[in-house]
Backbone as XML, in Angstrom:
<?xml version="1.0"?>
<chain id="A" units="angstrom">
  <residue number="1" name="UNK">
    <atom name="N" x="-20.167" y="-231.837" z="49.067"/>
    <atom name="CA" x="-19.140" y="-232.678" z="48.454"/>
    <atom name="C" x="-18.600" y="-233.659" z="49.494"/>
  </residue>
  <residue number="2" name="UNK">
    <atom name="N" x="-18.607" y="-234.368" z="49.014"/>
    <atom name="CA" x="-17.595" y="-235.660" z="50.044"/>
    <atom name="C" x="-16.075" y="-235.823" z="50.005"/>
  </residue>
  <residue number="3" name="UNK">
    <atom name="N" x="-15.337" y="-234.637" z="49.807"/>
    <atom name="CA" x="-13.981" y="-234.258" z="50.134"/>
    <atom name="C" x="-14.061" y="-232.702" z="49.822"/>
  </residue>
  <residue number="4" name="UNK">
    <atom name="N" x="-12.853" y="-232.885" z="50.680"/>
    <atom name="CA" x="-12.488" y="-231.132" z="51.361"/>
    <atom name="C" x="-11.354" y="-230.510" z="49.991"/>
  </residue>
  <residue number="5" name="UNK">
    <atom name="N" x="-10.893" y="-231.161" z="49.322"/>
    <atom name="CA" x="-10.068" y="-230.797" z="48.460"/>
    <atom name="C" x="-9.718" y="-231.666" z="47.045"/>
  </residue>
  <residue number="6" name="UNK">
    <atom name="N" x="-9.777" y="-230.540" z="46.185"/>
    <atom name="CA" x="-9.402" y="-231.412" z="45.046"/>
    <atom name="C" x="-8.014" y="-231.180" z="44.058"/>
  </residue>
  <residue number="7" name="UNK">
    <atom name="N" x="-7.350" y="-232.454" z="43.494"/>
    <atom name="CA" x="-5.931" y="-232.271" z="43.301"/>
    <atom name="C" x="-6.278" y="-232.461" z="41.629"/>
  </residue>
  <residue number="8" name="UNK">
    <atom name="N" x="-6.014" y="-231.717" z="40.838"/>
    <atom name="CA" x="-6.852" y="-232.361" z="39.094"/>
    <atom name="C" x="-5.247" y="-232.524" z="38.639"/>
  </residue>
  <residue number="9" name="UNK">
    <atom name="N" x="-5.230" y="-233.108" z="37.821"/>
    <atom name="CA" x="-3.502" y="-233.590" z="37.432"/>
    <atom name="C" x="-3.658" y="-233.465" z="36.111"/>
  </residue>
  <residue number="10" name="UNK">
    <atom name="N" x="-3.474" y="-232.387" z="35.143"/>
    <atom name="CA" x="-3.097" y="-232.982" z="33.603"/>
    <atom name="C" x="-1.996" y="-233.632" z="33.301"/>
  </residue>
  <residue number="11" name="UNK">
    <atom name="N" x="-2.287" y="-234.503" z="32.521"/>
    <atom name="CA" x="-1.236" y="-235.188" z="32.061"/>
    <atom name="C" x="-0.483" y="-234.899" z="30.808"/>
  </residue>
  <residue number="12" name="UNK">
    <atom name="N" x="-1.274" y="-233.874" z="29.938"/>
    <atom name="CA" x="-0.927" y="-233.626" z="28.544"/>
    <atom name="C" x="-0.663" y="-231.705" z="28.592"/>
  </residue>
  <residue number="13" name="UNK">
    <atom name="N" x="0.326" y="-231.503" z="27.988"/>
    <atom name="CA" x="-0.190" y="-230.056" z="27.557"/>
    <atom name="C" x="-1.184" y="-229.458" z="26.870"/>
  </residue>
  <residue number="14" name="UNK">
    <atom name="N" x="-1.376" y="-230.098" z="26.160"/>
    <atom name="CA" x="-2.843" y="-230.045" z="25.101"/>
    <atom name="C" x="-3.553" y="-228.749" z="25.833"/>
  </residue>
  <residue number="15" name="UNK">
    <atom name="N" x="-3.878" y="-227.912" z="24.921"/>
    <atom name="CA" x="-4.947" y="-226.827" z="25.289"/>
    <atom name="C" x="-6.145" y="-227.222" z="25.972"/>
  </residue>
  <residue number="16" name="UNK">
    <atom name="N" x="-6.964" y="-228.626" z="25.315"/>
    <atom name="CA" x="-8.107" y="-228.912" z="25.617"/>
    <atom name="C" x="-7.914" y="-229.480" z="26.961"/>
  </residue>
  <residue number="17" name="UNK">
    <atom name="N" x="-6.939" y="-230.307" z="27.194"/>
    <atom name="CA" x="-6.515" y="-230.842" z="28.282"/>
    <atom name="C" x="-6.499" y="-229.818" z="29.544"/>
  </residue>
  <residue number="18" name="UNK">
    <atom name="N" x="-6.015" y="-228.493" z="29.255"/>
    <atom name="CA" x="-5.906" y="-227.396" z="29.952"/>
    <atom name="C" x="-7.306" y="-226.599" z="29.965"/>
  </residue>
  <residue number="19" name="UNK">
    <atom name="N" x="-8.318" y="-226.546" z="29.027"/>
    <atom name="CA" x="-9.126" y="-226.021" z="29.169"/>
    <atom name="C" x="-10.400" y="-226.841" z="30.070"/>
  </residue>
  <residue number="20" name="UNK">
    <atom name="N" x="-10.386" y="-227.738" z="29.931"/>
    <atom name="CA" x="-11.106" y="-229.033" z="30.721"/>
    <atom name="C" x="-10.411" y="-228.851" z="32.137"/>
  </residue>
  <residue number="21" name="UNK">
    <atom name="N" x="-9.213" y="-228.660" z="32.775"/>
    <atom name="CA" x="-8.896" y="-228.972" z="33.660"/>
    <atom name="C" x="-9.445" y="-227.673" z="34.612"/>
  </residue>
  <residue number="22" name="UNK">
    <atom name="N" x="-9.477" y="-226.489" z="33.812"/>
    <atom name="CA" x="-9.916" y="-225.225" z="34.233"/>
    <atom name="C" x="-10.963" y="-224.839" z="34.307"/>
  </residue>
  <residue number="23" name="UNK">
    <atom name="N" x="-11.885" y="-225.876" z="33.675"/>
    <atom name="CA" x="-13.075" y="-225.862" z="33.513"/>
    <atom name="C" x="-13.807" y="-226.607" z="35.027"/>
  </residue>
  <residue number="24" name="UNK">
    <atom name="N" x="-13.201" y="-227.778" z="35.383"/>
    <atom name="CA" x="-12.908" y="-228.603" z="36.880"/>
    <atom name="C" x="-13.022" y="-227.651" z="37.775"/>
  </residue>
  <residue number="25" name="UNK">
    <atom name="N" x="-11.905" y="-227.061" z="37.444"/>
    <atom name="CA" x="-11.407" y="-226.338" z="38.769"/>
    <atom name="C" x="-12.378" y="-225.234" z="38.999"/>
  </residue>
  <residue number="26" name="UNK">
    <atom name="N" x="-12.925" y="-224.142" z="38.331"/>
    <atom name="CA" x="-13.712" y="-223.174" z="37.970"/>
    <atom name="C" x="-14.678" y="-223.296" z="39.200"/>
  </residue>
  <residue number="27" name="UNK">
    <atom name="N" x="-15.208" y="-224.908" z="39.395"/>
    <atom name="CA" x="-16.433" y="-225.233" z="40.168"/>
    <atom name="C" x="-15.996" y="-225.085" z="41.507"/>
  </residue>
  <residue number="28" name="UNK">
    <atom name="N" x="-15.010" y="-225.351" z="41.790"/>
    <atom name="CA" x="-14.206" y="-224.745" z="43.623"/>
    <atom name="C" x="-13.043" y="-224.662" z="43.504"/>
  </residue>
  <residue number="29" name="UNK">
    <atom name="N" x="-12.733" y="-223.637" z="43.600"/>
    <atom name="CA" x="-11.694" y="-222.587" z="42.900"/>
    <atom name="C" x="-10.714" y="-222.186" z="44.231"/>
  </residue>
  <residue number="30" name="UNK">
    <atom name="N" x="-11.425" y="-222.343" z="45.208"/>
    <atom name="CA" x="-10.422" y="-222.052" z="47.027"/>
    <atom name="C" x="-10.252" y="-223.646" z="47.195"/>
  </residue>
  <residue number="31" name="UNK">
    <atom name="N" x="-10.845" y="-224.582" z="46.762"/>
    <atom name="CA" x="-10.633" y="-226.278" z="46.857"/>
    <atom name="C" x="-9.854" y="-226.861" z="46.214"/>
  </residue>
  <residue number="32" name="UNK">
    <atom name="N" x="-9.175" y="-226.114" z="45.077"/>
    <atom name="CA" x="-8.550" y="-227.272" z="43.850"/>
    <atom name="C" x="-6.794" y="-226.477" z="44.010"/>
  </residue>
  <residue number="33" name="UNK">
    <atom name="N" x="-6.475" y="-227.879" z="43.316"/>
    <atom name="CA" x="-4.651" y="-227.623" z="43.555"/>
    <atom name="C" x="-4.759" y="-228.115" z="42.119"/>
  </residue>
  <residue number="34" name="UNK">
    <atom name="N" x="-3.620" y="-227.738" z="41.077"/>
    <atom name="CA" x="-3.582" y="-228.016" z="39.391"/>
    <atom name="C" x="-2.454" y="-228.269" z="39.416"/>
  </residue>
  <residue number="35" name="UNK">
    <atom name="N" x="-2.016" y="-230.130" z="39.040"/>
    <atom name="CA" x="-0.690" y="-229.654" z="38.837"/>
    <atom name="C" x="-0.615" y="-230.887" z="37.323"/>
  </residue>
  <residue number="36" name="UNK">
    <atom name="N" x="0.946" y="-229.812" z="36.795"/>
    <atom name="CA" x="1.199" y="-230.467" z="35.507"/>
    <atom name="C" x="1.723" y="-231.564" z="36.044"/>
  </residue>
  <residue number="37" name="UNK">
    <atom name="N" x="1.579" y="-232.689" z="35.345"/>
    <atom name="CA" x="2.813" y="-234.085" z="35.161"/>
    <atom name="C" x="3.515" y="-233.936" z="33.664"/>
  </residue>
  <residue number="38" name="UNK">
    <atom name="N" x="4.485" y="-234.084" z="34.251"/>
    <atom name="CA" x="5.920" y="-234.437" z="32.783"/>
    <atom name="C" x="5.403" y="-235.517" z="32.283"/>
  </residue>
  <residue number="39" name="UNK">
    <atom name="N" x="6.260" y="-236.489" z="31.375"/>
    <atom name="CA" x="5.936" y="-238.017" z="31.170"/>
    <atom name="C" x="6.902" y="-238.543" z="32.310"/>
  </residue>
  <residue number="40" name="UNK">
    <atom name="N" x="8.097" y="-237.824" z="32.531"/>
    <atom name="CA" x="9.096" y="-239.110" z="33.421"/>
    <atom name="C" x="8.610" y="-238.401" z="34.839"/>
  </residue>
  <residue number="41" name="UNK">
    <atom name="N" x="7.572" y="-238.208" z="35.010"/>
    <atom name="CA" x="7.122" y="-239.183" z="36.268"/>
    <atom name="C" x="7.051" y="-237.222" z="37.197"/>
  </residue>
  <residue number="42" name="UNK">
    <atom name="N" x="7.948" y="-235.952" z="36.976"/>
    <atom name="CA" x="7.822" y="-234.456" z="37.847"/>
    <atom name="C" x="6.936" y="-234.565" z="37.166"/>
  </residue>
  <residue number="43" name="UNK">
    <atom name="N" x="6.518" y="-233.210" z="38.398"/>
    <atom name="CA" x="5.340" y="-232.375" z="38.400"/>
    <atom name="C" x="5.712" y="-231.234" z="39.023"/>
  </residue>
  <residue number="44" name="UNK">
    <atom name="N" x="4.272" y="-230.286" z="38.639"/>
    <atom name="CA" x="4.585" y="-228.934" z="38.926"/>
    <atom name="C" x="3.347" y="-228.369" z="39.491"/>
  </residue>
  <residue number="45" name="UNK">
    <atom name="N" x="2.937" y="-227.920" z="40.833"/>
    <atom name="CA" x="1.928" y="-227.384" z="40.863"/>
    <atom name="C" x="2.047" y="-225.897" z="40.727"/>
  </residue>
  <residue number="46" name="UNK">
    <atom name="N" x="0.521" y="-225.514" z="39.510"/>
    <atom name="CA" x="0.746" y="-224.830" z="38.597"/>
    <atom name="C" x="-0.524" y="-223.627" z="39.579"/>
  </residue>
  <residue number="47" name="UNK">
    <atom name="N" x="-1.540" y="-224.002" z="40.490"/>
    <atom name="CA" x="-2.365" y="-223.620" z="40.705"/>
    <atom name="C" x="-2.803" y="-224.087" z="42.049"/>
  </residue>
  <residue number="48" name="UNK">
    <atom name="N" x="-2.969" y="-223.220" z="42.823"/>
    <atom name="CA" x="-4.140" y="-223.817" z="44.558"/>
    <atom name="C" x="-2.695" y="-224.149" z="45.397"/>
  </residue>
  <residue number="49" name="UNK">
    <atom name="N" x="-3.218" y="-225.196" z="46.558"/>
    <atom name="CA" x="-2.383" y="-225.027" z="47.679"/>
    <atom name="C" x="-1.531" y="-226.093" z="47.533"/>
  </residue>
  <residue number="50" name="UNK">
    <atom name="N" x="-0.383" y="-225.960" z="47.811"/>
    <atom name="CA" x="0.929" y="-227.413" z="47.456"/>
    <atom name="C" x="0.440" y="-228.342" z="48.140"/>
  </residue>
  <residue number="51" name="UNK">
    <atom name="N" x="1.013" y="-229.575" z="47.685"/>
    <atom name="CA" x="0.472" y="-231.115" z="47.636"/>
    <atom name="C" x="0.906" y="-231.219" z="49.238"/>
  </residue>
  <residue number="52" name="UNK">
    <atom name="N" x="1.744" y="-230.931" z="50.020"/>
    <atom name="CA" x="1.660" y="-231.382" z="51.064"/>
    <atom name="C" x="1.442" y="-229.832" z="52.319"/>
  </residue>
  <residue number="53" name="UNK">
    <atom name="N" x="0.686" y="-229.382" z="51.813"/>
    <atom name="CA" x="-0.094" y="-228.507" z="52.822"/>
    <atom name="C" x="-1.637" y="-229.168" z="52.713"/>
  </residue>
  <residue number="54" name="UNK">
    <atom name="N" x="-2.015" y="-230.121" z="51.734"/>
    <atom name="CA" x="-3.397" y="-230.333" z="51.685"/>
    <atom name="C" x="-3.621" y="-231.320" z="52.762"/>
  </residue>
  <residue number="55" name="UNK">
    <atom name="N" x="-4.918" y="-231.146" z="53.477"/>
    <atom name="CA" x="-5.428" y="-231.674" z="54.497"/>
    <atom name="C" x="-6.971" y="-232.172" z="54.109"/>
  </residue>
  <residue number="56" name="UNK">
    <atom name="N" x="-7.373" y="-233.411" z="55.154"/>
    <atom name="CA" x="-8.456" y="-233.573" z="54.895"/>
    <atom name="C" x="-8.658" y="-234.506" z="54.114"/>
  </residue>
  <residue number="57" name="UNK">
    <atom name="N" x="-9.780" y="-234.864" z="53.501"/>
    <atom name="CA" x="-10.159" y="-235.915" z="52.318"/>
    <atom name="C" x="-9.566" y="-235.102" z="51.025"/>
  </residue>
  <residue number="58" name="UNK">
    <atom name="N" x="-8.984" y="-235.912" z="50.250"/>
    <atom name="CA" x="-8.886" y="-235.558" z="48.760"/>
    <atom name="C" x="-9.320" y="-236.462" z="47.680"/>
  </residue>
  <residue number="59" name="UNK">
    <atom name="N" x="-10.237" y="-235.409" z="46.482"/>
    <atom name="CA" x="-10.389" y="-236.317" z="45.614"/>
    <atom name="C" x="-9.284" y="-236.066" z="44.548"/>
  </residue>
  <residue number="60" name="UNK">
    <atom name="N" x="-8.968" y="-237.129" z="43.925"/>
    <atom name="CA" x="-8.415" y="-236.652" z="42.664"/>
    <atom name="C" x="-8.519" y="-237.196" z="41.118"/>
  </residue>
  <residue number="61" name="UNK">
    <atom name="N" x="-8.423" y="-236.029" z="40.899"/>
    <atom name="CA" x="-8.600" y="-236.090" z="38.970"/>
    <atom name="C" x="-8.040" y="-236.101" z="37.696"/>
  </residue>
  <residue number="62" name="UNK">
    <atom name="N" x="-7.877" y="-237.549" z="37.184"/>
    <atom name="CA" x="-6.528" y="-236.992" z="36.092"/>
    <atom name="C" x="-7.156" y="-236.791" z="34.518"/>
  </residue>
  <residue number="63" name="UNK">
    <atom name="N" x="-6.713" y="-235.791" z="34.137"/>
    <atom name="CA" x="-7.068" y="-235.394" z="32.926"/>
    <atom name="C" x="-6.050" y="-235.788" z="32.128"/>
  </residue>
  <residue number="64" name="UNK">
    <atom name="N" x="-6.655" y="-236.221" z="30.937"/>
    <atom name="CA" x="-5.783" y="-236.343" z="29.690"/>
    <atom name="C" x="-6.208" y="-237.009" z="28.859"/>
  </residue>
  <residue number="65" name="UNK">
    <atom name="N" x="-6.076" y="-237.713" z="27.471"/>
    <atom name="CA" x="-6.293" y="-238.465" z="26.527"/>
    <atom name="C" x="-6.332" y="-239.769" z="26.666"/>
  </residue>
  <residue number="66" name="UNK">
    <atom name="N" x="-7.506" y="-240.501" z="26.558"/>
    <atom name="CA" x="-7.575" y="-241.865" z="26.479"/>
    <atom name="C" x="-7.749" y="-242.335" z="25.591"/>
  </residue>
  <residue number="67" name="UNK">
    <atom name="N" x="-6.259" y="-243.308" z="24.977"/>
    <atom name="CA" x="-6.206" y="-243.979" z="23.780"/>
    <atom name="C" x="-5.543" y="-245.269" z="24.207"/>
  </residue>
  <residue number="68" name="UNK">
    <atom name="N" x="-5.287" y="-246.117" z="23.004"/>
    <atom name="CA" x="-4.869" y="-247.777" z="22.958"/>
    <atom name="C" x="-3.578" y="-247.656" z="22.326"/>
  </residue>
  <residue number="69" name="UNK">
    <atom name="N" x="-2.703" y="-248.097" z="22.924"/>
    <atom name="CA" x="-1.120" y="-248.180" z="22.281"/>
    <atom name="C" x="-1.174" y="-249.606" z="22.569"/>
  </residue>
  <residue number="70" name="UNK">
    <atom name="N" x="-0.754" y="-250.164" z="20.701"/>
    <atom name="CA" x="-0.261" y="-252.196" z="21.344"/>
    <atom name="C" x="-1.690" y="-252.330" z="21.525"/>
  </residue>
  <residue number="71" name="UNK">
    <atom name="N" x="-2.681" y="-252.606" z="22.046"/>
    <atom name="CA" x="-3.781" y="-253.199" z="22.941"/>
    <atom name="C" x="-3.360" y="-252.839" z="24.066"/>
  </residue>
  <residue number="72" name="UNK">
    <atom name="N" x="-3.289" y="-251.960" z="24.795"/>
    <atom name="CA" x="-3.039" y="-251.302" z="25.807"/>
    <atom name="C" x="-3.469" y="-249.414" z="26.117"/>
  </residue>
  <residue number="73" name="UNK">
    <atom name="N" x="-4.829" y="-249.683" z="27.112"/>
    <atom name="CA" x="-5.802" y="-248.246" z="27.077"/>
    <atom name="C" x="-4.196" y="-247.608" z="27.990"/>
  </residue>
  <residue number="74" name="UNK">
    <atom name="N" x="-4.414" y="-246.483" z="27.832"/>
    <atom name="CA" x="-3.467" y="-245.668" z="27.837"/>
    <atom name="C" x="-4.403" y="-243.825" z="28.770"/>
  </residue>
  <residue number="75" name="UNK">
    <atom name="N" x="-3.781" y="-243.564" z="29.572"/>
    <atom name="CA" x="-4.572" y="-242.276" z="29.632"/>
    <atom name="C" x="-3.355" y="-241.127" z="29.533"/>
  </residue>
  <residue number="76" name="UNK">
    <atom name="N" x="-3.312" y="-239.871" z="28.917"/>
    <atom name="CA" x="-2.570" y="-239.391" z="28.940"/>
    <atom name="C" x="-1.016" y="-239.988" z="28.614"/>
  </residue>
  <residue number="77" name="UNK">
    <atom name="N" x="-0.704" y="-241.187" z="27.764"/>
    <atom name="CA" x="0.533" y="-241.669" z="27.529"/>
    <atom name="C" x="0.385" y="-242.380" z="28.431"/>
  </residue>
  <residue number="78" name="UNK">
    <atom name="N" x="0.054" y="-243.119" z="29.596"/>
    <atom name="CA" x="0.713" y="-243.626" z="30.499"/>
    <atom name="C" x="-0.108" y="-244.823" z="30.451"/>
  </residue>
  <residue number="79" name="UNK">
    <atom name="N" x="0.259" y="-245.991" z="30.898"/>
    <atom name="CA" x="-0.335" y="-247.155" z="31.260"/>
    <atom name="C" x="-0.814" y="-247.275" z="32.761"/>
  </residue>
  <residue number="80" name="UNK">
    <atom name="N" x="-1.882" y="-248.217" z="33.009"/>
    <atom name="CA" x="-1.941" y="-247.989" z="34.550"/>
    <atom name="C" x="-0.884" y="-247.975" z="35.486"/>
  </residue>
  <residue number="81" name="UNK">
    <atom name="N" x="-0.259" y="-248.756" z="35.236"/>
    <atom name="CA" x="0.838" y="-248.557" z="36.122"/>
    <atom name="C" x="1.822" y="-247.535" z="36.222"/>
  </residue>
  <residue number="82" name="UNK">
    <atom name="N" x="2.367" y="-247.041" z="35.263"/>
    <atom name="CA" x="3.074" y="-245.669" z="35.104"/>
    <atom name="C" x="2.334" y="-244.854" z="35.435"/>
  </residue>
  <residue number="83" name="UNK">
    <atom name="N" x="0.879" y="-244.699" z="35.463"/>
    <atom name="CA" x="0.343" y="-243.502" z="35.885"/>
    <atom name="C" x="0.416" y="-243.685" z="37.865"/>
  </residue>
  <residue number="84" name="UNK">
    <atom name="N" x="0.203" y="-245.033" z="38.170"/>
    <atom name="CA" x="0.015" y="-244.856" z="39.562"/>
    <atom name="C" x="1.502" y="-244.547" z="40.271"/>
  </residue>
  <residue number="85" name="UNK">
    <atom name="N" x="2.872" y="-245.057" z="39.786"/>
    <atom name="CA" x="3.740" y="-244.697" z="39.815"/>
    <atom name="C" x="4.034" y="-243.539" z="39.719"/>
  </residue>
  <residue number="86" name="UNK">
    <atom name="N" x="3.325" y="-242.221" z="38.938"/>
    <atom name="CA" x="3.296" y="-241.097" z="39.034"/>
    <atom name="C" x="3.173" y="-240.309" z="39.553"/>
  </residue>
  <residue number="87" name="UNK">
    <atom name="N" x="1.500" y="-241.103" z="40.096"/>
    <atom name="CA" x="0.522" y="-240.359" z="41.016"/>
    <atom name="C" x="1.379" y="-240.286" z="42.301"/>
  </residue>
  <residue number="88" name="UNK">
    <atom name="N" x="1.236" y="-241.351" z="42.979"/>
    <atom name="CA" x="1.613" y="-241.953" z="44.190"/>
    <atom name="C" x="3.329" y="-241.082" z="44.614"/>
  </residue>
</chain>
């Protein structure tokens, strides 16, 4: 792999959302950190090692629903920008 750690982020509660994310993680299971996002922007890591003990390269992965609100793709509710505002 070309990073040492992976951070998967759902964005939705959604079961499938959760079962997909566990499904991710399943594949390196001592590598992955799971954390929920709210919509206003917390989070919770739900699974693996907290966001600032991680070292190294990280990839990361956001799970959730991709739809069009307005003409506007949307992942998990969020627009690009609200999501990087999230992330970040």
């Amino acid at each position: 792999a070309n990073h040492d750690h992976q951070v998967l982020i759902q964005t939705e509660a959604d079961d499938n959302v959760k079962d997909n994310t566990s499904r991710l993680a399943s594949k390196h299971p001592t590598q992955t950190t799971i954390v929920q996002m709210q919509k206003d922007g917390t989070y919770k890591v739900v699974y693996g090692t907290k966001l600032e003990n991680i070292t190294g390269r990280v990839k990361m992965v956001v799970v959730g629903y991709d739809r069009e609100e307005n003409g506007v793709q949307t992942l998990g509710g969020r627009n690009e920008s609200e999501l990087s505002d999230n992330i970040l």
